[in-house]
Kinemage of the C-alpha trace (Angstrom):
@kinemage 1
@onewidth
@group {chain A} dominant
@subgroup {mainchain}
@vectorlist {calphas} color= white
{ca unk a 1} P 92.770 65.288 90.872
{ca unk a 2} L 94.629 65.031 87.397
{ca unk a 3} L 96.967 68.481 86.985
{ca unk a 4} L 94.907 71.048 84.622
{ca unk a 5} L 95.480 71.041 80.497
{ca unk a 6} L 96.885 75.155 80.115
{ca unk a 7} L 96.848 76.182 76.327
{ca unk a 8} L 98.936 79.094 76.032
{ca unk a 9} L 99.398 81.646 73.030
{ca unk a 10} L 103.158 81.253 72.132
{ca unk a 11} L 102.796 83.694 69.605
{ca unk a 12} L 100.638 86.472 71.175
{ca unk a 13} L 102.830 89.436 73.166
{ca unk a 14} L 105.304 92.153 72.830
{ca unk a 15} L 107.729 89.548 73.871
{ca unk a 16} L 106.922 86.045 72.341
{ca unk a 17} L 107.402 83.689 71.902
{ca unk a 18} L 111.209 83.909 73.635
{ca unk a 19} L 108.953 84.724 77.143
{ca unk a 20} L 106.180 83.509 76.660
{ca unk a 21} L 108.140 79.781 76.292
{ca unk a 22} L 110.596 80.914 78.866
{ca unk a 23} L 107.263 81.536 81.371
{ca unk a 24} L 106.010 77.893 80.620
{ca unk a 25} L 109.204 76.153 80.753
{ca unk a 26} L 109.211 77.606 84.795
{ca unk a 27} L 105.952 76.608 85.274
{ca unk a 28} L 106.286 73.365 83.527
{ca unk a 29} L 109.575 73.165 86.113
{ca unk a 30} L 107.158 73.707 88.805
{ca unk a 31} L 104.613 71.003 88.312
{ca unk a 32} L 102.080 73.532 87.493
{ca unk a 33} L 99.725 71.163 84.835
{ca unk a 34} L 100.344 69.959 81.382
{ca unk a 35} L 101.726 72.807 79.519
{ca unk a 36} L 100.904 73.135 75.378
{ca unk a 37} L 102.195 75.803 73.632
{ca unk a 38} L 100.366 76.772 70.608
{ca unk a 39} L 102.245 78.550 67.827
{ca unk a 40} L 105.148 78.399 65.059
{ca unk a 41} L 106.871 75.099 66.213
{ca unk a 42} L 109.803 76.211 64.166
{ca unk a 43} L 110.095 79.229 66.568
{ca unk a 44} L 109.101 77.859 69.695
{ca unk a 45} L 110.905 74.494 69.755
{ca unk a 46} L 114.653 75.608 70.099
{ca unk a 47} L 113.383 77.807 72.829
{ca unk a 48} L 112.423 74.524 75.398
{ca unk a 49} L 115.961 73.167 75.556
{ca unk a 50} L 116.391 70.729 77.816
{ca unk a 51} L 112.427 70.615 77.689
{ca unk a 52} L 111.704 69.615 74.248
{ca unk a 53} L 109.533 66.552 74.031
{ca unk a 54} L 108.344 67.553 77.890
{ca unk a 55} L 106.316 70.488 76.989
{ca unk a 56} L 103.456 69.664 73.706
{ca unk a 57} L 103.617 72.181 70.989
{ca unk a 58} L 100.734 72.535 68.669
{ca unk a 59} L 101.804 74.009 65.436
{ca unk a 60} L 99.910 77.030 64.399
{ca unk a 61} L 101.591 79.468 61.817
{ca unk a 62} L 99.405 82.218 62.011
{ca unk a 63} L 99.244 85.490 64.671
{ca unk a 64} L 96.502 87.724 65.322
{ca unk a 65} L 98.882 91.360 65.196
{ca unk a 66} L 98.090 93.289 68.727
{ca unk a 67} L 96.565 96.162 66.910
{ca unk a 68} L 93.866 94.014 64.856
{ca unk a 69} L 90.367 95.002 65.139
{ca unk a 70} L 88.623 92.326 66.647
{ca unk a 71} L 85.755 91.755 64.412
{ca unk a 72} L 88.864 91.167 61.690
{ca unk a 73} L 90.457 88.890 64.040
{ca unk a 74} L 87.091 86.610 64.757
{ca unk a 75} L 86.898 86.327 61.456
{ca unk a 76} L 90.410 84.988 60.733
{ca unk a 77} L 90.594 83.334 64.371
{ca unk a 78} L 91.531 79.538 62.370
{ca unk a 79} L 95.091 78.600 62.086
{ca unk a 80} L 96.224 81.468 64.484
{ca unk a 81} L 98.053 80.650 67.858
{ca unk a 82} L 95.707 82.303 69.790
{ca unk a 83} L 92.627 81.330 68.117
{ca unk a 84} L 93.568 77.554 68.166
{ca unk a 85} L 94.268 77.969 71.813
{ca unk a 86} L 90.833 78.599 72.470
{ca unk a 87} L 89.702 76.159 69.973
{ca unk a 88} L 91.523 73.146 72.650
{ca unk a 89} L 89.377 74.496 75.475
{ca unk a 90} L 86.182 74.179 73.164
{ca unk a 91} L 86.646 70.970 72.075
{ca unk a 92} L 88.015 69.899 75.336
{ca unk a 93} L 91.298 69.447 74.350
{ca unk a 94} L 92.372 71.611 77.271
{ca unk a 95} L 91.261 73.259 80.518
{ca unk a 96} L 92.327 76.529 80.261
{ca unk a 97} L 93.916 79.022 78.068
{ca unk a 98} L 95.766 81.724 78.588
{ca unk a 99} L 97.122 84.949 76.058
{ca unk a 100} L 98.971 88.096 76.150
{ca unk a 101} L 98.519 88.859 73.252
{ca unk a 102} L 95.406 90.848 71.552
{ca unk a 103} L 92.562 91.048 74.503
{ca unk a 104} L 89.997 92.408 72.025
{ca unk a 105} L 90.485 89.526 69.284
{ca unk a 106} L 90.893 86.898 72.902
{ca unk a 107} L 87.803 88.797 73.782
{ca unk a 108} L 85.665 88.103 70.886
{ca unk a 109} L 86.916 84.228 69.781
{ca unk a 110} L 86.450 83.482 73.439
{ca unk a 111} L 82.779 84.407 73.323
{ca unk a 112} L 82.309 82.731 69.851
{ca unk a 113} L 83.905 79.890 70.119
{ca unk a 114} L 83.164 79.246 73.847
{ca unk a 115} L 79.903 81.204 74.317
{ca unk a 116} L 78.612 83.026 78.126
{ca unk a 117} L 77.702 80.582 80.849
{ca unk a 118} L 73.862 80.579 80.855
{ca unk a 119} L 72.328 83.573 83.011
{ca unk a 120} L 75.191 85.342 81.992
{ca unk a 121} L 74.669 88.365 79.677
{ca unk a 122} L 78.396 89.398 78.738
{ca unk a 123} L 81.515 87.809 80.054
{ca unk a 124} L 84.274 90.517 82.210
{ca unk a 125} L 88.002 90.946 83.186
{ca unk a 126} L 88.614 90.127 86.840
{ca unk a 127} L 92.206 92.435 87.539
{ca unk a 128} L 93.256 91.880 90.906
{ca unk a 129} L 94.501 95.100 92.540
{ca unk a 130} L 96.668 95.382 95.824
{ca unk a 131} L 95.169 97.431 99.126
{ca unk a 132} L 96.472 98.085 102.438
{ca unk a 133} L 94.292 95.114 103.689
{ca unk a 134} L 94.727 92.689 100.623
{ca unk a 135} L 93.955 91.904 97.353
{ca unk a 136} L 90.649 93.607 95.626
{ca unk a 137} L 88.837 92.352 92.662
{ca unk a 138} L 88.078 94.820 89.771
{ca unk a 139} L 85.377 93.408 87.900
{ca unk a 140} L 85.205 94.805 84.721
{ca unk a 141} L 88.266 95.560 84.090
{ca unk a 142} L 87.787 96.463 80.727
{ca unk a 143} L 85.532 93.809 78.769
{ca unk a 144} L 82.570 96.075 78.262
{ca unk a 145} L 82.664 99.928 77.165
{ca unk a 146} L 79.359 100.639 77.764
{ca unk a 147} L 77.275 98.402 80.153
{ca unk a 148} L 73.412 98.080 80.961
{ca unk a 149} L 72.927 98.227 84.762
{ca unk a 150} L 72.278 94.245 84.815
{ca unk a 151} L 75.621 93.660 83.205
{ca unk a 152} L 77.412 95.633 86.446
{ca unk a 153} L 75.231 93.597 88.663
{ca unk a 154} L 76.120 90.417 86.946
{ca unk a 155} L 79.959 91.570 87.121
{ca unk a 156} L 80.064 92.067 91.011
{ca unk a 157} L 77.966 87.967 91.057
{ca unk a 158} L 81.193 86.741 88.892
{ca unk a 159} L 83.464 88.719 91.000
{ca unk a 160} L 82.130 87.561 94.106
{ca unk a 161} L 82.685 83.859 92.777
{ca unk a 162} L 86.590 84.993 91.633
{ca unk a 163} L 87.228 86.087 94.984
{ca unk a 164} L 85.908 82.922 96.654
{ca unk a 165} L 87.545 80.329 94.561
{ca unk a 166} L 90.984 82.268 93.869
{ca unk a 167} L 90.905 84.474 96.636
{ca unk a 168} L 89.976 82.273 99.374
{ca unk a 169} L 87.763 84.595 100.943
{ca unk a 170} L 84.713 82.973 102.530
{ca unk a 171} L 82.201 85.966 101.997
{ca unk a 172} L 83.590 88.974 100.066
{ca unk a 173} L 82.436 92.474 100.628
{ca unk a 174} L 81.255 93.722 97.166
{ca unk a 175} L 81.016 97.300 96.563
{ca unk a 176} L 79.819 99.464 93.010
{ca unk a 177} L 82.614 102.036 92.154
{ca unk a 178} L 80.458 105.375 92.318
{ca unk a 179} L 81.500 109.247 92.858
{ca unk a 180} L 80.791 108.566 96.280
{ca unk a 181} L 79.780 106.483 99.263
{ca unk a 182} L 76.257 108.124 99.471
{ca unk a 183} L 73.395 105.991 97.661
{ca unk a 184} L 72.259 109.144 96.426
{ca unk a 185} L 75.378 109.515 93.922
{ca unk a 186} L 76.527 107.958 91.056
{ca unk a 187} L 74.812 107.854 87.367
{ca unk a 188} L 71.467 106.082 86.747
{ca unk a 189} L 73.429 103.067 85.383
{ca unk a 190} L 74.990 103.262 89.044
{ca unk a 191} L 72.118 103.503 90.842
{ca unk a 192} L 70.366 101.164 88.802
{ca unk a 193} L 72.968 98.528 89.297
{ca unk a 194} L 73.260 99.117 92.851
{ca unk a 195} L 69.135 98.243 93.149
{ca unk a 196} L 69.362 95.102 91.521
{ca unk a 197} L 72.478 94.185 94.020
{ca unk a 198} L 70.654 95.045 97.187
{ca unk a 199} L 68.840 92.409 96.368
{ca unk a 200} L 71.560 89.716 96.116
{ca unk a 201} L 72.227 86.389 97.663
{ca unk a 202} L 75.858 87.518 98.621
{ca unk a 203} L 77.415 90.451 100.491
{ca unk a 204} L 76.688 93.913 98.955
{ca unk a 205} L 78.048 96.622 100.903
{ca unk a 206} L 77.135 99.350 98.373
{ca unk a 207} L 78.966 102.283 97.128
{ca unk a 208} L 82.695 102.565 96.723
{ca unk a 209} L 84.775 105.290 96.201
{ca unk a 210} L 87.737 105.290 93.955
{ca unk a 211} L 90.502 106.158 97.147
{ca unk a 212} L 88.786 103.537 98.950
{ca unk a 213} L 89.787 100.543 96.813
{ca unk a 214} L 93.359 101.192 97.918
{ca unk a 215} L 91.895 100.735 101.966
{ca unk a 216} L 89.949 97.639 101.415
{ca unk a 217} L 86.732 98.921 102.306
{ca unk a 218} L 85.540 95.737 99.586
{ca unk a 219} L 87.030 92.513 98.551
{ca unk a 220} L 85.139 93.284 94.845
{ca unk a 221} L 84.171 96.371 93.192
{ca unk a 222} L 82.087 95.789 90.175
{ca unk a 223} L 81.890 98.888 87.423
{ca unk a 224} L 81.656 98.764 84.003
{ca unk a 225} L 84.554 98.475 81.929
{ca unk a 226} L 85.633 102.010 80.620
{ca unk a 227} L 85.412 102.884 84.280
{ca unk a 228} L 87.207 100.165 85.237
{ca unk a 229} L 90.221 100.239 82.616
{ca unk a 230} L 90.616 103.537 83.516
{ca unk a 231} L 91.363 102.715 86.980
{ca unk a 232} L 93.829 99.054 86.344
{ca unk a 233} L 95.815 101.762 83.730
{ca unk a 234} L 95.850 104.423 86.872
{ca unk a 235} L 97.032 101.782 89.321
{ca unk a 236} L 99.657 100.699 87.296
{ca unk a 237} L 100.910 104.100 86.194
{ca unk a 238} L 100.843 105.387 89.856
{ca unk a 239} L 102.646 101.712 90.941
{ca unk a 240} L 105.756 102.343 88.438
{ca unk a 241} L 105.170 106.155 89.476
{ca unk a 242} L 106.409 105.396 93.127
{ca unk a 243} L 108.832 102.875 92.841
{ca unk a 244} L 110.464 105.142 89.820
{ca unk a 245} L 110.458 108.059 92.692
{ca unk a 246} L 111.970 105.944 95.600
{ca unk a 247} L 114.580 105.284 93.100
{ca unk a 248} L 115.531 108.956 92.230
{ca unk a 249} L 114.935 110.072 95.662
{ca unk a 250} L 117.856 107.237 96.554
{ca unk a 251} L 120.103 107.985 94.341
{ca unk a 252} L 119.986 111.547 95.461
{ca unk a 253} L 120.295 111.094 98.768
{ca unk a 254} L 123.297 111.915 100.594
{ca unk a 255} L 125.790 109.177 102.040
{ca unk a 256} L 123.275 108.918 105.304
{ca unk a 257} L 120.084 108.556 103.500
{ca unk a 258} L 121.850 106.019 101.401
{ca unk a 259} L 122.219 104.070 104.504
{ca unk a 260} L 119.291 104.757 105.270
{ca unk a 261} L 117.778 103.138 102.645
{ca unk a 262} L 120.036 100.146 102.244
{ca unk a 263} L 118.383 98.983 105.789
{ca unk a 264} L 114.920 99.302 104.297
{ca unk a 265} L 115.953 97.657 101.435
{ca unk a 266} L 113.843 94.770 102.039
{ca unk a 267} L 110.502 96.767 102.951
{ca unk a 268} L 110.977 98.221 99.464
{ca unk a 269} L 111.378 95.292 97.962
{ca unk a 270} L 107.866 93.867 99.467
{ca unk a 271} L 106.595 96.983 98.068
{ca unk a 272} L 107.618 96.495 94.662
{ca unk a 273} L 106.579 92.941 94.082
{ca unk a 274} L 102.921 94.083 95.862
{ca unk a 275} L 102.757 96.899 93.232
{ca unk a 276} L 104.076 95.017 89.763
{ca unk a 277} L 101.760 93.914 87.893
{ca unk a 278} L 103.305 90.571 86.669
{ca unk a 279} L 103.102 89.221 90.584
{ca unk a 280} L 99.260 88.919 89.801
{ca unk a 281} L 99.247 86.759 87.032
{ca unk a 282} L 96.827 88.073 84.558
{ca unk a 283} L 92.738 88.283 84.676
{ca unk a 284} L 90.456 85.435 83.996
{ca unk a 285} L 87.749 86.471 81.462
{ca unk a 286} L 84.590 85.949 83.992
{ca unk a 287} L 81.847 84.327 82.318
{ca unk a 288} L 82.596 82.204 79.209
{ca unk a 289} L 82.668 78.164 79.307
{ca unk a 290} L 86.032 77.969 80.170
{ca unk a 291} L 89.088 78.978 81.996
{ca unk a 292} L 90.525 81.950 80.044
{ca unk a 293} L 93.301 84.525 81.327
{ca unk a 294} L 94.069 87.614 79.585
{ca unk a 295} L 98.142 88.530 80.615
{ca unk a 296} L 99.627 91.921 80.143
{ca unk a 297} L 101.026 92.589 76.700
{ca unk a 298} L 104.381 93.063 77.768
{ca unk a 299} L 104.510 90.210 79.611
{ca unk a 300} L 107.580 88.662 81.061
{ca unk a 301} L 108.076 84.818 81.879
{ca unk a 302} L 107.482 85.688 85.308
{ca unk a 303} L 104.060 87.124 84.365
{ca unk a 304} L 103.701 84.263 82.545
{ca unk a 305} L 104.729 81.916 85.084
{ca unk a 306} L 101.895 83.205 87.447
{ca unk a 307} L 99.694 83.525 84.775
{ca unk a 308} L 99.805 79.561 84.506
{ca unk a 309} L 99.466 79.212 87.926
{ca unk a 310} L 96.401 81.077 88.218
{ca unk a 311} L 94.830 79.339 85.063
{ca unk a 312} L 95.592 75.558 86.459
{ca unk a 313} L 93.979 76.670 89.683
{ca unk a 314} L 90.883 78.213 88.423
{ca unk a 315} L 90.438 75.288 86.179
{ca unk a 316} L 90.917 72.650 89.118
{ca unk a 317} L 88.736 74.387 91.183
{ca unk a 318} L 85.796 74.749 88.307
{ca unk a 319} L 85.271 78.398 88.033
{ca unk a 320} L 82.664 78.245 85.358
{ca unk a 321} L 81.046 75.692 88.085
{ca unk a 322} L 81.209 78.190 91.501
{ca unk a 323} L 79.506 80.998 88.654
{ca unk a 324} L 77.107 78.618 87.882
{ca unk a 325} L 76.202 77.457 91.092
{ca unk a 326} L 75.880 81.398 92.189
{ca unk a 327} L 73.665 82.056 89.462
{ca unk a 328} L 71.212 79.417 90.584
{ca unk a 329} L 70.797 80.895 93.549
{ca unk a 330} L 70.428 84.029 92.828
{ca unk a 331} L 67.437 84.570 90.752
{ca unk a 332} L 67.135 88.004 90.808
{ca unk a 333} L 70.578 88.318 88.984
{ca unk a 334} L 70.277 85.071 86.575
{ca unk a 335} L 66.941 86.197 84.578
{ca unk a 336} L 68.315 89.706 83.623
{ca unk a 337} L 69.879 88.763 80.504
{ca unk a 338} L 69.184 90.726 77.802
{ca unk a 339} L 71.604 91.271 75.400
């Protein structure tokens, strides 16, 4: 199968384009797909190096600034990096694209530009979290502020498919985030949601606490997206939280804990990569004609670098295909639409 077409937003980031190039230049290293970098080629091009004339760079001088309001930035989407990123995947110019910049403005061109998959009412984040068991899909991760009950239901469908095609997981257990495991709790856009799922062609195991996420009592839990933000900003607060603490706690130690500490060295260091969120390489937007991946805005070229990898892999194995072909059979979910 021919290596997958990645557009990437040079320009979009706290740190581009300096890592945003440095990102694709490793990936580009690694065989990952056919890299183009869209942006100012006067800025990017004496970043390649010894990769100029490897790597295709699509000139673009404008940027979308993080803090635009997304209406503003749909509006002024042409000539931008990031909105002539998404333009390659529309006219099928390239397989996937990927951004760290703006997720609003990425957001709203992406749904424009590429439109929903039919059956799908509004596209979602996919954030993959770590778990004592594995790796749990959040699903929305912060798309959608306020969500009809259909929408949630639709979310855990596209989440299922995320964890099956990235994940590798043959039948994911998908789970509602709700106040708590009873089917009794939870709002009515809870309970509604979780009614329309126990009807569903895949694996619904029902409620999910938030503490429970973190035992991998699900492979997916599907909320809505204020919920859900709420919970990817928690995770990574509490993630820098603890490795910040095992630092302190270190350096305080006396000469024996010190020791101590040196022989678990490695242990922490599997801890740390598990809880960073750059080892995850961003979150496909679920549900648009395309393969789209939304990266941290402080992204590093090692975010980046997995970033890539996960876009050329969702894109070879047809993403928007496996949420299509769920859809289909799945009635119950397809025909509630309504926008």
């Amino acid at each position: 199968m021919a290596k997958a077409r990645i557009a990437i937003d040079a320009m979009g980031g706290d740190n581009a384009p300096g890592e945003i190039v440095a990102g694709a230049v490793l990936a580009h290293a690694e065989g990952l797909g056919e890299i183009v970098l869209v942006g100012d080629e006067a800025r990017i091009r004496p970043l390649l190096g010894e990769h100029d004339g490897a790597i295709r760079i699509v000139h673009a001088a404008g940027e979308i600034a993080m803090d635009a309001p997304a209406s503003q930035a749909m509006r002024n989407a042409r000539g931008t990096s990031l909105g002539e990123a998404v333009e390659l995947v529309r006219s099928g110019d390239a397989d996937a694209v990927l951004s760290a910049g703006n997720s609003g403005a990425f957001l709203a061109i992406a749904l424009v530009r590429l439109r929903t998959i039919a059956g799908i009412a509004r596209p979602a984040i996919a954030a993959v979290l770590p778990s004592r068991g594995g790796p749990v899909v959040l699903c929305d991760a912060g798309a959608n502020v306020d969500c009809r009950p259909e929408w949630i239901a639709q979310f855990a469908l596209m989440g299922d498919a995320y964890a099956r095609i990235a994940l590798g997981i043959a039948r994911p257990r998908v789970g509602i985030v709700s106040i708590g495991e009873e089917r009794s709790k939870g709002n009515a856009q809870t309970l509604e949601a979780a009614a329309l799922l126990d009807e569903a062609a895949f694996d619904f195991i029902g409620h999910v606490e938030g503490k429970d996420i973190y035992e991998h009592h699900a492979d997916v839990v599907a909320c809505d997206g204020f919920v859900g933000n709420v919970i990817l900003k928690t995770s990574e607060g509490a993630g820098a939280f603890i490795n910040g603490m095992l630092r302190q706690m270190i350096d305080d130690a006396p000469p024996l804990g010190k020791a101590g500490a040196f022989l678990l060295k490695p242990s922490f260091e599997k801890l740390r990569v598990r809880l960073r969120y750059d080892t995850y390489g961003g979150a496909p937007l679920l549900g648009v004609r395309g393969a789209c991946i939304v990266t941290h805005g402080r992204s590093n070229r090692i975010a980046i670098h997995n970033a890539i990898r996960n876009a050329a892999s969702l894109a070879e194995r047809n993403l928007v295909g496996a949420i299509e072909s769920a859809l289909t059979g799945d009635i119950a979910l397809a025909s509630e639409t309504a926008s």
